[in-house]
N, C-alpha and C positions, 0 to 999 in steps of 0.2 A: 440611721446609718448613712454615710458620704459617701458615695465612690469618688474618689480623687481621678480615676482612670478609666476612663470609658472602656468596657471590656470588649475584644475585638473577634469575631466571629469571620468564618469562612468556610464554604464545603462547597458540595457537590449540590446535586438539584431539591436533597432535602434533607442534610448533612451538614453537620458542623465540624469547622476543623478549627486552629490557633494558626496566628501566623501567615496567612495565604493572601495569595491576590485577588479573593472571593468580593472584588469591593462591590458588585452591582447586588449578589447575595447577602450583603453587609447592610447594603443602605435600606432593601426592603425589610429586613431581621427589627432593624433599629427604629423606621417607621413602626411596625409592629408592635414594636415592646413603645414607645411612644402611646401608640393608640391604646395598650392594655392599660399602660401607666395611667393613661385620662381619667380609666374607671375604678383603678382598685387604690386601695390605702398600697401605703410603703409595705406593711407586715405581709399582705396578701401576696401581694409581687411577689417580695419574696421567698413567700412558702412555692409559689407555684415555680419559681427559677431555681431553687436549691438544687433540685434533682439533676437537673438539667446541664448546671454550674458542676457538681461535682463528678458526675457523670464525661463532661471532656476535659474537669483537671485530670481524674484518676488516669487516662487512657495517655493522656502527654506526659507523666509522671513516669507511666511503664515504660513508656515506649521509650521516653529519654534515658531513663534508669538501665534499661534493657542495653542501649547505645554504647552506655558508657562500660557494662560490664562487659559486654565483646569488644571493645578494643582495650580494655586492659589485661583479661586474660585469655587473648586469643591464639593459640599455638603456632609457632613459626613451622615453615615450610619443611623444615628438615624433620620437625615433631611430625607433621602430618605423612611425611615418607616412610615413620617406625613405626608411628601409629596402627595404622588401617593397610592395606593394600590395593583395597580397590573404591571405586568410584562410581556413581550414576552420572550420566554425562548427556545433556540433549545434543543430539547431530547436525540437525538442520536449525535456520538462523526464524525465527518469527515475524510475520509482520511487524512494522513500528505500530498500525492501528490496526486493532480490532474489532468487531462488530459484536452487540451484544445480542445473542439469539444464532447469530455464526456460527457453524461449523469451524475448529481451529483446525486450520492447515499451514503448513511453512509458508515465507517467503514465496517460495519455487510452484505452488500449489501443490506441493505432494504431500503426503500424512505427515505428522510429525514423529518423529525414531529416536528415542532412547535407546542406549546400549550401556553393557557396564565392561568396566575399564578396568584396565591394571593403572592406575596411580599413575607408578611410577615408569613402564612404559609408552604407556596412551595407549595400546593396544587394544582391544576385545576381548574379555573372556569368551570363548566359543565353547568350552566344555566344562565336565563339573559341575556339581550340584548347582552351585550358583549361576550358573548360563539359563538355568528354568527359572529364576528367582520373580515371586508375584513383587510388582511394585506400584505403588498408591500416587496419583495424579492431584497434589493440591496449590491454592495459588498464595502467592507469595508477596510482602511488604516488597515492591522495588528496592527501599534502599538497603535491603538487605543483602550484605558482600559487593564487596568492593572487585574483583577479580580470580579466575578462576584457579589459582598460586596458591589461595585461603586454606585455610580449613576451620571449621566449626566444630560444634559439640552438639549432638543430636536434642540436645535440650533449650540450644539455641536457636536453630533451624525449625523444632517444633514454637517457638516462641515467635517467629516470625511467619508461621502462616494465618493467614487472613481470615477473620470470620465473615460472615453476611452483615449488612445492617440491620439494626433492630428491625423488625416486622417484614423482611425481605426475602424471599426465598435464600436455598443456598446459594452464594458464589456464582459454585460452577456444578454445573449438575453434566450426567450423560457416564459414558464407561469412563469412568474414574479408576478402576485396577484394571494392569496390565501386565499379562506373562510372558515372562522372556524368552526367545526360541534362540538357543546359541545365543546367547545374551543377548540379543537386537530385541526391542518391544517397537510396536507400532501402536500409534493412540489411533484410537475411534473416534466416534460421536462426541465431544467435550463443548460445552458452549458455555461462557459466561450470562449470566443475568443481570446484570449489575454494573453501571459505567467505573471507570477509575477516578473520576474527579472529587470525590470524597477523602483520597488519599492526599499526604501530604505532598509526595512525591507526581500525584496522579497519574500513577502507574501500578502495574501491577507486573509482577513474573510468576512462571509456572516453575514447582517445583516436583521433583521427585523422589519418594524416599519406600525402602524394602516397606513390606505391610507389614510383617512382622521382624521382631530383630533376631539377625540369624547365629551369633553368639556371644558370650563374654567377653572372650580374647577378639572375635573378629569384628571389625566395624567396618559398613559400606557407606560409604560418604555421600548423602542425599546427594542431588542434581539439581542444577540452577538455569534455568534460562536468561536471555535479556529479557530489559525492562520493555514492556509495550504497552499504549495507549491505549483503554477498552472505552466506546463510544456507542451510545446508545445508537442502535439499530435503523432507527431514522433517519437517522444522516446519511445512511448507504444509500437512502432514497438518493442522493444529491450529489454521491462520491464519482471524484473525475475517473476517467480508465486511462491506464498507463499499462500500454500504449491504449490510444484509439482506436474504435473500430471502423470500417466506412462507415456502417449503417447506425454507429452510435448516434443518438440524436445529439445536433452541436451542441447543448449545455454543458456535455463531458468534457469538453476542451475545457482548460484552464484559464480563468476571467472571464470566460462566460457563463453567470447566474443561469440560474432556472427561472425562467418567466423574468428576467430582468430585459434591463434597456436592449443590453447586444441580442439577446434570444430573439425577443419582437422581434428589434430591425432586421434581421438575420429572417426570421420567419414569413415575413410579410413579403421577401423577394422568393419565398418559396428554397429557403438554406435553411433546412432543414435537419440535413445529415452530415459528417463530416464529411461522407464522401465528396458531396455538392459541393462545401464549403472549399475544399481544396481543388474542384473543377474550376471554381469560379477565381480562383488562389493563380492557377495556371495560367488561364486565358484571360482575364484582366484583374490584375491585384489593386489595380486604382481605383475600378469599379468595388472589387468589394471594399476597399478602407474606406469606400464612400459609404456603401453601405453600414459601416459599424458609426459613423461619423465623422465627418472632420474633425471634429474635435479630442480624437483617439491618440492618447501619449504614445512616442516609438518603442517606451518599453513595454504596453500593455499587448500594442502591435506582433513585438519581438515574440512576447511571452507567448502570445495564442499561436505564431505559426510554428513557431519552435516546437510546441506538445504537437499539431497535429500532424507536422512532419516526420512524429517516429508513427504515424497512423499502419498500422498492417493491412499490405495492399491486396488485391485479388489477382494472384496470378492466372488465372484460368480465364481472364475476361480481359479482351483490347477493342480496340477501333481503329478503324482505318480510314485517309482520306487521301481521295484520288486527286490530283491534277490533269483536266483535259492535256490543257493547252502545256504542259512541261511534262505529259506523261509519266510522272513519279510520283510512285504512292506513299505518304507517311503511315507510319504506326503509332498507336498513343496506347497507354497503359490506362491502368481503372479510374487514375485523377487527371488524366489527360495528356500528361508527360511525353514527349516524343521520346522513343525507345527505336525505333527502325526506320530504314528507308530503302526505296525499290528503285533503281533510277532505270530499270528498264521491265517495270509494271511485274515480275515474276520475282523477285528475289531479293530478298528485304537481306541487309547489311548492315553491321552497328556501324556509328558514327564517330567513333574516335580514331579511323583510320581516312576519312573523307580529305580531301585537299581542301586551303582554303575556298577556292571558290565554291565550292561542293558544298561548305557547312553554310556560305553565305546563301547558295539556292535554298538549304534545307529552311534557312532561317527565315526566308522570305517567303516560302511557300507554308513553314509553318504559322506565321502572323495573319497570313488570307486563312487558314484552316481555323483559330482559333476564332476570325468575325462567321464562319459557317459552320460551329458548332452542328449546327443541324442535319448538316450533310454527313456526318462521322455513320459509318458502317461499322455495330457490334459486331466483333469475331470472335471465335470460341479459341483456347487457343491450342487444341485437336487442328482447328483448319490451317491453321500455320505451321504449327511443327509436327502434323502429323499423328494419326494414333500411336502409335510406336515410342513417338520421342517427348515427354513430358519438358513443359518451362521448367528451366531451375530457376532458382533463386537470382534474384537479381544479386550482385556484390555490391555491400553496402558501402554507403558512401553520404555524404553531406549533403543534404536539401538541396538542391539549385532552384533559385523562383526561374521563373517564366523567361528572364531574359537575361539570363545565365548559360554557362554553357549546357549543350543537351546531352541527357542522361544515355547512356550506351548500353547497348548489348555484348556481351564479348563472344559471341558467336554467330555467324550467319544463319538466319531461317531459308525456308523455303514457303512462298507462297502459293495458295493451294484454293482454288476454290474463292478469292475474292474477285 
């Protein structure tokens, strides 16, 4: 027997798929069958490939077959209005990635909420039998449905959920049914086991459909989430935070590896935490792009300060630095940021009302403050505004580097105790 065409494999980490850009999966599969090729006859080969071979035609066969028979006989929008009257519908929107061994939580971090719908209002059913309705949590072919306008046939939706890979746990294990309180369901515990890169799509959705069906005449139209990325567990080890914390260690930031080139040089100056990273961002940004290297592109530059700049700050922590000789004290926030100024040592003032000359003293006295980092006096920020009056929020606003204009307060403090 000839193959005229070299057969072309592609999956997940130990998974075959048709078609995919599995080419590094590809080259060692084909190594492989090379090395087995060296020892067995042609017949050997394969008897032991057959299984194998027919095992991912059948599965592309269905799956294409399956394709073509929903979009030929798939019911228009106005059939789906007479049809059924209500619907399973997830609320909140999913991560794009997920973690395998994760807790699933929305986007937002809060649980994820199914409710059931009237159709044709979008409303809630809140009463009626149906508002208790049990319903069954399973996962879902990505490419299956194209927009939420559809509608399916309960035999199609069952054809598109997903089994485990051979020898694999299930899926998705943990409280897989959930009962509807005034139609609203909230998921528990749900984890995936299993990455999506096996799929063709390399995705996966969660779907929802009643556990059992609740009559002839009435159909409730399972539930569909978006498609999300499921990614082996490991990698969370490595996963950037959006935003930043201070105390995140800098590998979090975006283009800085874990134990790569920037983390060293970053580490070995004692930049350690984002906080640092952006102390030193403040008081000389030269210094640190020396530190990452000279040889560091402005977009790789753009890139890292850009994420750390949405870093969430600590409003309950400042510093303070005095000038003898011009008797006015600066205020710095937790990355060192000038936020106040005292021009007669008791009563700190934002900056966006100061006169020219004013912002140029601030400016001058903040450049001597930034070479005496060492001199900055932690304040709690109880000693400046008082037990009484909590920091609000800063109003947000666009990164300013170091020699930009300075960031303001929009209301006067009073100083207390420094």
């Amino acid at each position: 027997m000839v193959l005229k065409r070299p057969f072309q494999f592609d999956g997940g980490e130990d998974g075959f798929g048709m078609g995919g850009p599995g080419a590094q999966e590809s080259k060692r599969f084909r190594n492989a069958v090379r090395d087995v090729m060296g020892r067995l006859s042609v017949n050997d080969f394969m008897s032991k490939m057959e299984p194998l071979l027919r095992a991912v035609v059948r599965d592309e066969v269905e799956r294409t077959v399956l394709r073509v028979l929903q979009s030929s006989s798939r019911p228009s929008l106005n059939q789906n209005k007479t049809s059924g009257g209500l619907m399973l519908h997830f609320v909140n929107k999913l991560p794009s990635t997920i973690f395998t061994g994760g807790k699933l939580e929305a986007e937002d971090g809060y649980p994820i909420r199914v409710v059931l719908m009237d159709a044709n209002t979008r409303t809630v059913v809140s009463s009626g039998p149906q508002a208790s309705l049990k319903i069954e949590i399973v996962p879902l072919d990505a490419d299956f449905g194209f927009d939420d306008q559809e509608d399916w046939s309960r035999g199609e939706f069952a054809a598109n959920v997903i089994r485990e890979r051979e020898g694999r746990r299930p899926l998705v294990t943990g409280e897989l049914t959930v009962t509807l309180q005034d139609g609203v369901g909230q998921l528990g515990d749900i984890v995936f086991t299993d990455n999506s890169s096996w799929q063709r799509s390399r995705k996966f959705r969660l779907g929802a459909r009643p556990v059992q069906k609740v009559s002839d005449e009435m159909r409730i139209r399972e539930g569909r989430s978006e498609a999300f990325v499921v990614k082996d567990h490991r990698g969370e080890l490595y996963k950037k935070h959006h935003p930043p914390h201070l105390h995140d260690e800098i590998w979090r930031l975006e283009r800085i590896a874990k134990d790569g080139a920037f983390h060293k040089r970053l580490a070995s100056q004692g930049l350690e935490s984002v906080q640092k990273f952006l102390q030193l961002y403040m008081t000389d940004p030269t210094m640190l792009r020396t530190v990452l290297g000279c040889g560091i592109s402005n977009k790789i530059w753009d890139t890292i300060i850009e994420h750390a700049a949405t870093c969430v700050l600590d409003d309950s922590k400042f510093y303070s630095y005095f000038d003898a000789a011009q008797s006015i004290g600066l205020l710095f926030d937790s990355i060192y940021k000038v936020v106040g100024v005292a021009f007669d040592g008791q009563n700190y003032e934002s900056l966006h009302n100061l006169s020219p000359p004013q912002k140029a003293l601030v400016e001058n006295i903040k450049r001597q403050a930034y070479k005496n980092v060492n001199n900055f006096i932690p304040v709690d920020a109880s000693a400046i505004f008082g037990p009484s009056r909590s920091l609000t929020p800063l109003p947000a606003e666009p990164f300013n580097g170091p020699n930009l204009a300075l960031q303001q307060l929009e209301f006067p403090v009073t100083r207390q105790g420094i």
